[in-house]
BALUMZA-802245 format. One record per residue (C-alpha): residue number from 0; residue in one letter; x, y, z. Coordinates in steps of 0.001 Angstrom, whole numbers, always signed. Each point is the difference from the previous one (the first is absolute). Layout:
<rs>
     k   r        px        py        pz
   NUM   a         X         Y         Z
...
</rs>
This chain:
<rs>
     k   r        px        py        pz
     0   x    -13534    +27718    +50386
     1   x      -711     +3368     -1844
     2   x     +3637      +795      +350
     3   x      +658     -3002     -1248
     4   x     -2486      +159     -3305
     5   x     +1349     +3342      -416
     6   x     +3609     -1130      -272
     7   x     -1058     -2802     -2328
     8   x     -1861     +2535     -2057
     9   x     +2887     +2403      -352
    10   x     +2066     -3376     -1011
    11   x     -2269     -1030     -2878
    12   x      -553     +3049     -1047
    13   x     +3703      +631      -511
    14   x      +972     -2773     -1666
    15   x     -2965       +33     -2164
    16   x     +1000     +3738     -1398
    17   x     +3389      -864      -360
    18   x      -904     -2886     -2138
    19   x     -2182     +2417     -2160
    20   x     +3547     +1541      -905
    21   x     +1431     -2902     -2673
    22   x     -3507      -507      -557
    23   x      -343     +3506     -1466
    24   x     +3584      -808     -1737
    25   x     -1230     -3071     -1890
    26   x     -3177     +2097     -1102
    27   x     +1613     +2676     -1259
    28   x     +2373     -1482     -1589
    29   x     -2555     -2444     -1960
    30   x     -2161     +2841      -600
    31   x     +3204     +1912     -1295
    32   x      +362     -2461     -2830
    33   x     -3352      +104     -1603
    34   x     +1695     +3810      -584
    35   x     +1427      +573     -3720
    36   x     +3265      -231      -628
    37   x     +2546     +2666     +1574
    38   x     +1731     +2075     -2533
    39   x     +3725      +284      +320
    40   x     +3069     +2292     -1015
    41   x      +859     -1444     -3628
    42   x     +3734     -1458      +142
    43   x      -410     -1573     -2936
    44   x     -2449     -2841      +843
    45   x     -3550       +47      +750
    46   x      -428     -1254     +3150
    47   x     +1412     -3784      -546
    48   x      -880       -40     -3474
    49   x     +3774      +261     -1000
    50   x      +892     +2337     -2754
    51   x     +3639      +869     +1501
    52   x     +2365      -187     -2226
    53   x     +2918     -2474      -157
    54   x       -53     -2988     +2187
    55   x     +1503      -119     +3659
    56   x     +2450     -3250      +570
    57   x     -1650     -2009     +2282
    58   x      +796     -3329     +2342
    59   x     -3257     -2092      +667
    60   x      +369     -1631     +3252
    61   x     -1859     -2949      +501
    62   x      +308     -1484     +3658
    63   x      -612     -3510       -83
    64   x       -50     -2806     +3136
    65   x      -717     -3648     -1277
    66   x     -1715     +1378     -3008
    67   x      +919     -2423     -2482
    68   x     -3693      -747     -1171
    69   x      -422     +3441     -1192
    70   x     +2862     +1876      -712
    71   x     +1175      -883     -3492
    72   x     -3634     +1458      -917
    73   x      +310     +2979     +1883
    74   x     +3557      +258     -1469
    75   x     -1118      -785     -3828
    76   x     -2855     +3073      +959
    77   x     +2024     +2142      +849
    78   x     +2899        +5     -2849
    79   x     -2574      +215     -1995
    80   x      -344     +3765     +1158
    81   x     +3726     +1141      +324
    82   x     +2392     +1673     -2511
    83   x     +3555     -2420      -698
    84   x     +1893     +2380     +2443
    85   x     -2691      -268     +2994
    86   x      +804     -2329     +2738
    87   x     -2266     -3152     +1237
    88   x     +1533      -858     +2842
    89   x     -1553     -3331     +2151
    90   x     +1498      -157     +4185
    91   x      -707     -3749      +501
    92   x      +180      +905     +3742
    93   x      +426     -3066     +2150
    94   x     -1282     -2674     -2284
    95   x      -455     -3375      +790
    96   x     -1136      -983     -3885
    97   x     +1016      +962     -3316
    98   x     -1447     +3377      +187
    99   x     +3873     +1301     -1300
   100   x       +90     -2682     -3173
   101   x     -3473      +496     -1250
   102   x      +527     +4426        -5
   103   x     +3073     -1090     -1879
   104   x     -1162     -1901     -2515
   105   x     -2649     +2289      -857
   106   x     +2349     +3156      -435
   107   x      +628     +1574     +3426
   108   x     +3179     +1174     +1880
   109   x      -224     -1717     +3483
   110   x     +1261      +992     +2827
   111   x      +164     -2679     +3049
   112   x      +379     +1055     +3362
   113   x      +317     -2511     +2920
   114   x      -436     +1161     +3233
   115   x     -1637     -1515     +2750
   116   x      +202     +2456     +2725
   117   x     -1281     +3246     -2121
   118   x     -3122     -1683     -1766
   119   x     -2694     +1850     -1729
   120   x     -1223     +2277     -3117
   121   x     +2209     +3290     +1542
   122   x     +3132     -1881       -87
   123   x       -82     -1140     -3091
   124   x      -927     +3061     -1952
   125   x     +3048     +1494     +1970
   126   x     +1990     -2397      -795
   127   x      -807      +775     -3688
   128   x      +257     +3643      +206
   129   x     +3544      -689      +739
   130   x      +756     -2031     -2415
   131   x     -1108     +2653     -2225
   132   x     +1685     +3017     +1205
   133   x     +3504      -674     -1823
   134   x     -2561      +706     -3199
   135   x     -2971     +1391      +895
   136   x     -3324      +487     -2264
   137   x     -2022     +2998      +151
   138   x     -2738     -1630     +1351
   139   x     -1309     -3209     +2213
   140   x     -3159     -1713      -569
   141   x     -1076     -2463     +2019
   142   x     -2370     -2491      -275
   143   x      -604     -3454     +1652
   144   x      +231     -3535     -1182
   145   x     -3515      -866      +205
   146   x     -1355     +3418     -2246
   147   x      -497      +627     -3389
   148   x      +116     +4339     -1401
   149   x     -2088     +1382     -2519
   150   x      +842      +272     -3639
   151   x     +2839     +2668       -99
   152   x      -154      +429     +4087
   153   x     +3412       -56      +723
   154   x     +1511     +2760     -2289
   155   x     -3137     +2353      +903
   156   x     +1159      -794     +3873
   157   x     +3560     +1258      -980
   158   x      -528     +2504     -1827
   159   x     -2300     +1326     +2193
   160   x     +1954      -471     +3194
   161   x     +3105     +1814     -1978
   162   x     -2169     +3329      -775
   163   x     -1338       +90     +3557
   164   x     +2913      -575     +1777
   165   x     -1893     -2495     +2391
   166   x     -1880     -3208      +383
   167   x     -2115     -1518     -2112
   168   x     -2396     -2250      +975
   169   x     -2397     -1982     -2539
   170   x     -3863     -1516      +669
   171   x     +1155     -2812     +2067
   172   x     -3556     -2529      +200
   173   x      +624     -3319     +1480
   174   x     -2952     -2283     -1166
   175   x     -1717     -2908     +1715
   176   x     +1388     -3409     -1616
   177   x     -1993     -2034     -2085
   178   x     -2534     -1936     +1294
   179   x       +42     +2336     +3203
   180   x     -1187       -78     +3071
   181   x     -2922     +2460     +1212
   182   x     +2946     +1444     +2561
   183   x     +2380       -75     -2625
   184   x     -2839     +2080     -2355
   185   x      -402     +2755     +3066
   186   x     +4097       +86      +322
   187   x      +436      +757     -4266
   188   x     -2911     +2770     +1205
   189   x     +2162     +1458     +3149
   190   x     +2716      +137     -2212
   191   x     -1759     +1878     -2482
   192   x     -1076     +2674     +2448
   193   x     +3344      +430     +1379
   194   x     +2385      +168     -3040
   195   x     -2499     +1109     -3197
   196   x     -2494     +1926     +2000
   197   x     +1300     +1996     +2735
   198   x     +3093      +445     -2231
   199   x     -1495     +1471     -2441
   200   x     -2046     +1809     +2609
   201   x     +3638     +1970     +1104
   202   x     +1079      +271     -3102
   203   x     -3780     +1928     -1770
   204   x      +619     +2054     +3810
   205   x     +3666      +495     -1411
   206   x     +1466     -1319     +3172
   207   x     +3081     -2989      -436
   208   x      -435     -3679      +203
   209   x     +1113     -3068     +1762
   210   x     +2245     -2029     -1511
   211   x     -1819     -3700      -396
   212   x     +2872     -2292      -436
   213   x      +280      -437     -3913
   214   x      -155     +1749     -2728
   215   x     +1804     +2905      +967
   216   x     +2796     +2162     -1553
   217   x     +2546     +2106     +1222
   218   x     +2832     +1977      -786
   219   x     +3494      -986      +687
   220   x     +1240     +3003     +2176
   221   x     -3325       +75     +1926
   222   x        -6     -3884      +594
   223   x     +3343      -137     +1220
   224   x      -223     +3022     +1928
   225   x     -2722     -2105     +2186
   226   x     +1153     -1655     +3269
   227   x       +29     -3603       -32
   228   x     -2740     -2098      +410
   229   x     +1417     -3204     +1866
   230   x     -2644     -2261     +1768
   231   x     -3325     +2259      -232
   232   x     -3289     -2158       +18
   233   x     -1085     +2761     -3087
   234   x     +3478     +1087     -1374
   235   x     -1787     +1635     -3110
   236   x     -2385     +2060     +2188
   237   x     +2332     +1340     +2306
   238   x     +2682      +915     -3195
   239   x     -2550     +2438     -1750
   240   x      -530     +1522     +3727
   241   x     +3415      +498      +115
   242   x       +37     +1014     -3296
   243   x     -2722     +3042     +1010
   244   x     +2014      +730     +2894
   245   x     +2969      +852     -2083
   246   x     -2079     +1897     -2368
   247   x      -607     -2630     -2808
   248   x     -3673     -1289      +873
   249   x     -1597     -2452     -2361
   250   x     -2623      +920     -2554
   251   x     -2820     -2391     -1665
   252   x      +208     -1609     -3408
   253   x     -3354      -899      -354
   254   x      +421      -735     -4245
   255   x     +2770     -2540      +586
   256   x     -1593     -3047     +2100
   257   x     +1715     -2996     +1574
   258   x     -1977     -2933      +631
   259   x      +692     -3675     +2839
   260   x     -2198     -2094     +1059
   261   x      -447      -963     +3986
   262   x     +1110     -3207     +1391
   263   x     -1802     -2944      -828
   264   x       +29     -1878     +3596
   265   x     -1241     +1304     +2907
   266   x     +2954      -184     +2106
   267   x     +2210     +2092     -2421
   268   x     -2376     +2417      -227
   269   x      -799      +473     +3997
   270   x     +4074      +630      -162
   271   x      +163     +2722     -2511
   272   x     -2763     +1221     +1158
   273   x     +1722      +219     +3557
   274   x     +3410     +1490     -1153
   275   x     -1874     +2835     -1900
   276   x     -2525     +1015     +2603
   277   x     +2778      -647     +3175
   278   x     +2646     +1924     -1821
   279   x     -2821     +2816      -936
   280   x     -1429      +327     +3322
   281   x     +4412      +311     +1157
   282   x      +495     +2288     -2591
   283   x     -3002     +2416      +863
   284   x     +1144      +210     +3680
   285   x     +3488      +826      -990
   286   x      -708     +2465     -2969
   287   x     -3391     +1524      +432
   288   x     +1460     +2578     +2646
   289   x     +3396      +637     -1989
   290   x     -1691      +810     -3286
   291   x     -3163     +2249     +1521
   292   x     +2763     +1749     +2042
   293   x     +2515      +498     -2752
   294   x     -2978     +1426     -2062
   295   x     -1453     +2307     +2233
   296   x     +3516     +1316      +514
   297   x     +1324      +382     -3749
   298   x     -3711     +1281      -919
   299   x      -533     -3432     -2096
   300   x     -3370     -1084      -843
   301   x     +1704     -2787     -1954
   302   x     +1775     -1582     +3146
   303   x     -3774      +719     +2420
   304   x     -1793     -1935     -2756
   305   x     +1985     -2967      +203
   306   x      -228      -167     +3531
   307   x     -3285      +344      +149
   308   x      -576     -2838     -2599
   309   x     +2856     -1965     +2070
   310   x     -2290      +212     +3041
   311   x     -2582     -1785     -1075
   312   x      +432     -3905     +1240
   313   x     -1471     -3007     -2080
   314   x     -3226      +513     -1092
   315   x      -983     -3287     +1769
   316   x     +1466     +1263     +2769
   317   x     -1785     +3476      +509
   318   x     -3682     -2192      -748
   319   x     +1163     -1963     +3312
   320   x      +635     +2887     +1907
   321   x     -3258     +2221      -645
   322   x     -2132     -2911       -77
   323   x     +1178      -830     +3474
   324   x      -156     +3643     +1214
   325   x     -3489      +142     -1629
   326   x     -1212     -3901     +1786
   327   x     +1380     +1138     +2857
   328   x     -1950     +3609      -168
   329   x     -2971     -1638      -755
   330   x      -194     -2008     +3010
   331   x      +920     +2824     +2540
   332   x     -2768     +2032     -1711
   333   x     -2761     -2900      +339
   334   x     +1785      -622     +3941
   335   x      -337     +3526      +578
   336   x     +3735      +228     +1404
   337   x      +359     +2509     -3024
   338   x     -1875     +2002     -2265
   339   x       +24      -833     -3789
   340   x     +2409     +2500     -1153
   341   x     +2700     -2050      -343
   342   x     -2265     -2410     -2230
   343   x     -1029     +2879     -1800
   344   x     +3639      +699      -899
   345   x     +1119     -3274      -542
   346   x     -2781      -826     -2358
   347   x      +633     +3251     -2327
   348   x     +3805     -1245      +102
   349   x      -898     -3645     -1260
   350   x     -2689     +1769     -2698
   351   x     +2489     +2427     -1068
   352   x     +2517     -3030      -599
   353   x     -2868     -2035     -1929
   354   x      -889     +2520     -2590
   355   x     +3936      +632      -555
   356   x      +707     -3617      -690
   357   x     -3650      -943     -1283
   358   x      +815     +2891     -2664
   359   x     +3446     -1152      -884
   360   x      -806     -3572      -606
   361   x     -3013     +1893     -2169
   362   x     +1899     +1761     -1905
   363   x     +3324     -1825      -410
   364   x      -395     -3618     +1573
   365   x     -2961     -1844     -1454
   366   x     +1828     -2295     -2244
   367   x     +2274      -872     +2755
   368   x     -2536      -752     +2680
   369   x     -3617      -302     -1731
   370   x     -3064      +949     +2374
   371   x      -813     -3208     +1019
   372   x     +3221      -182     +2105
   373   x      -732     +3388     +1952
   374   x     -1733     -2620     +2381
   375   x     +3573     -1124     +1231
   376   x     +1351     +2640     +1300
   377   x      -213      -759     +3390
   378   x      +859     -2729      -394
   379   x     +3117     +1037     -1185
   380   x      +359     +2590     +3095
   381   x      -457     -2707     +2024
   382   x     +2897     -2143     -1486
   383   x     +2600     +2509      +541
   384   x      -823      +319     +3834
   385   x     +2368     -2686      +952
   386   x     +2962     +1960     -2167
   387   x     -1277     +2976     +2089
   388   x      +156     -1450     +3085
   389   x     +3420     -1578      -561
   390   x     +1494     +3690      +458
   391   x     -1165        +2     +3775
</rs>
């Protein structure tokens, strides 16, 4: 039996500290953003505040999929932010409605692609990007059907991306529907953490970003230079890792903002919710090793720092994990099978996490998630355990 308490000890204990890793990761990083702003090499800008002169050509691409409730507003938004030579270019990818007419009508170039074997947000933009290449802008924005930029967004983007010679990725915050649900209140807050807080977190530590999905601008050479995407679960996360691998990592907007709301049913938002957190949890297995190595060998802090933030899963996720290292601690303590070491580690893990988060909905997420819905955040945590369990 003592061998046995001992090995079960030596278990807890280890997965315990290795949890206190992204733990550490999310705290820094949240703690890294209450920092002031990073000063920067002057190009001719000030940081995302454009003052570059002359004005990049660019192609907005809007991936759309059975969007026609939405799109001739997001279309009518966005011309209102482009120069007469810029491109707005709508891929009505796979449409069963009149997602194609109504972009039309309200100004757009559409592109329709048909294809039922290669479905999916990766194929389309490629699809686009050759489509393009016979005249190619200077730079690619994209954004998605459903989200709306901030006043003057799109040329700061562009003309941002062009004097970097790399990514550019805006505040992306997805925000619980009206008339929300507590869960859906706790998601807008998750959300929060992971693409205004922790990215501005890397960004005050001068490390890159993750690319969110929309909102982002890139250069023409550098965009086409990327492999193609095809079927990945997160095609946007995985192109700006690429991107760093090739020496083009993304950088943080945070004065240009781009705003969408979650899904309104519960079903559609258990799926997205699925597709982001299955294709991050892929994505870290694949590309955590490949950009810590490629760092460590070329000297790059840049290409460690995005691994790191890369390796930490879902916050929901990590919660489950300690908590059921720290349950499961507790009891071998009181049994006596183990001492409370483990526990003791566990708990400072799940603490650690707490004041990171608690502090980032302080600071930046109390509009989006007011105190009273703190309360559900186990709740929460607990609704995402069957999504988790569907990966066994």
């Amino acid at each position: 039996m003592k061998v046995l308490g001992f090995l079960l000890e030596v278990a807890l204990s280890s997965v315990a500290t290795a949890l206190l890793a992204p733990e550490a990761i999310v705290a820094a990083e949240t703690f890294g953003a209450l920092l002031p702003r990073r000063r920067r090499r002057r190009v001719g800008l000030n940081d995302g505040r454009t003052t570059v002169a002359g004005n990049p050509r660019l192609a907005v691409l809007v991936p759309a999929h059975d969007e026609a409730a939405q799109i001739a507003a997001t279309v009518r938004a966005l011309t209102a932010q482009l120069n007469p030579r810029d491109r707005l270019i709508v891929i009505a990818d796979n449409c069963d409605d009149d997602t194609a007419a109504r972009a039309r009508q309200a100004g757009a170039t559409v592109f329709e692609r048909k294809d039922d074997q290669r479905q999916g947000k990766g194929f389309a933009i490629a699809y686009a990007l050759d489509r393009l290449a016979a005249d190619p802008p200077d730079v690619v924005v994209m954004v998605d059907a459903d989200c709306r930029v901030s006043a003057g967004g799109v040329g700061r983007l562009a003309r941002l991306a062009i004097a970097r010679d790399r990514p550019v990725q805006a505040e992306y915050v997805i925000k619980p529907p009206p008339n929300p649900s507590p869960v859906s209140v706790v998601s807008g807050l998750a959300m929060i953490v992971r693409n205004r807080v922790r990215s501005r977190g890397l960004a005050r530590l001068g490390f890159p970003c993750q690319l969110a999905g929309s909102g982002m601008a890139f250069p023409w050479k550098v965009l086409r230079a990327a492999p193609a995407l095809g079927d990945e679960l997160v095609e946007d996360l995985v192109m700006g890792l690429q991107m760093a691998l090739s020496g083009h990592p993304p950088m943080f907007c945070p004065d240009v903002r781009i705003t969408s709301e979650l899904p309104q049913t519960r079903g559609a938002a258990i799926k997205q919710r699925r597709r982001w957190e299955h294709g991050h949890l892929q994505t870290l297995v694949t590309y955590f090793p490949r950009l810590v190595a490629a760092g460590v060998r070329r000297r790059s802090a840049a290409l460690v720092g995005m691994g790191l933030d890369l390796m930490v899963p879902p916050l929901a996720l990590l919660v489950l994990l300690q908590a059921a290292v720290l349950t499961a601690s507790v009891i071998g303590g009181v049994s006596g099978a183990t001492s409370y070491r483990p526990a003791r580690i566990a708990g400072a893990g799940l603490a650690l996490l707490t004041a990171a988060v608690g502090t980032g909905w302080f600071v930046f997420g109390r509009r989006v998630a007011p105190l009273r819905y703190l309360a559900f955040i186990p709740f929460y945590v607990m609704w995402k355990v069957p999504m988790y369990l569907s990966l066994v």
